[in-house]
C-alpha positions, 0 to 999 in steps of 0.5 A: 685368264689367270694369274693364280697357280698354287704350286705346292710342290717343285723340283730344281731342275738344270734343263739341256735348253732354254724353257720359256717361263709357264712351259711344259718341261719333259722328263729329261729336262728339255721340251716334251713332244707334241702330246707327250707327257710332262714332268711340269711347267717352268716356274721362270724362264730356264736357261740350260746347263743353269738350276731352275725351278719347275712345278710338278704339283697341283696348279700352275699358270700354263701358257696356251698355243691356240684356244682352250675352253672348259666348255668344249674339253677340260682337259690339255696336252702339249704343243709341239712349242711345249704350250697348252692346247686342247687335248685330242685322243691317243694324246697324253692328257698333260692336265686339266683346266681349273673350273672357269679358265679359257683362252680365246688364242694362242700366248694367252695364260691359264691355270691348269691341274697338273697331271702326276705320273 
């Protein structure tokens, strides 16, 4: 589990919902679909209607909502809680693991590269 990230580039963002910190923001600033795309990962908890910061490059410390190991799959998507969990097809492929991360369950945290669109 990591608790590095290096986010070289962010936005401010005023959300239409409260985000928990280290979550998937969408592209409307609220919480993506199950295995949809991202905008990026909440820097902080995001209150709605408030500014806040959101990652959309490179790296950034993602929580996790079941198991996730480089070993098996790198790459993520989304959960239905906006949470990292192991990409499966005809999903959006929201990032990759960094080489050594894994999660063992769910609300653990792990560093992910971000996925541009």
């Amino acid at each position: 589990m990591s608790r590095q990230q290096i986010a070289t580039r962010t936005i401010t963002a005023v959300p239409t919902l409260d985000i928990l910190a280290k979550r998937a923001v969408s592209f409307t600033y609220g919480l993506p679909t199950a295995g949809g795309p991202i905008l990026g990962i909440a820097d902080h908890n995001l209150e709605a209607n408030v500014a806040g910061r959101v990652i959309v490059g490179e790296s950034a410390i993602c929580e996790t909502g079941a198991a996730v190991d480089a070993a098996t799959e790198t790459r993520v998507m989304v959960d239905a809680q906006a949470r990292m969990i192991t990409w499966t097809a005809g999903n959006t492929i929201a990032g990759r693991l960094v080489p050594g991360q894994s999660a063992t369950a769910a609300g653990q945290f792990v560093e992910v590269y971000l996925y541009s669109r």
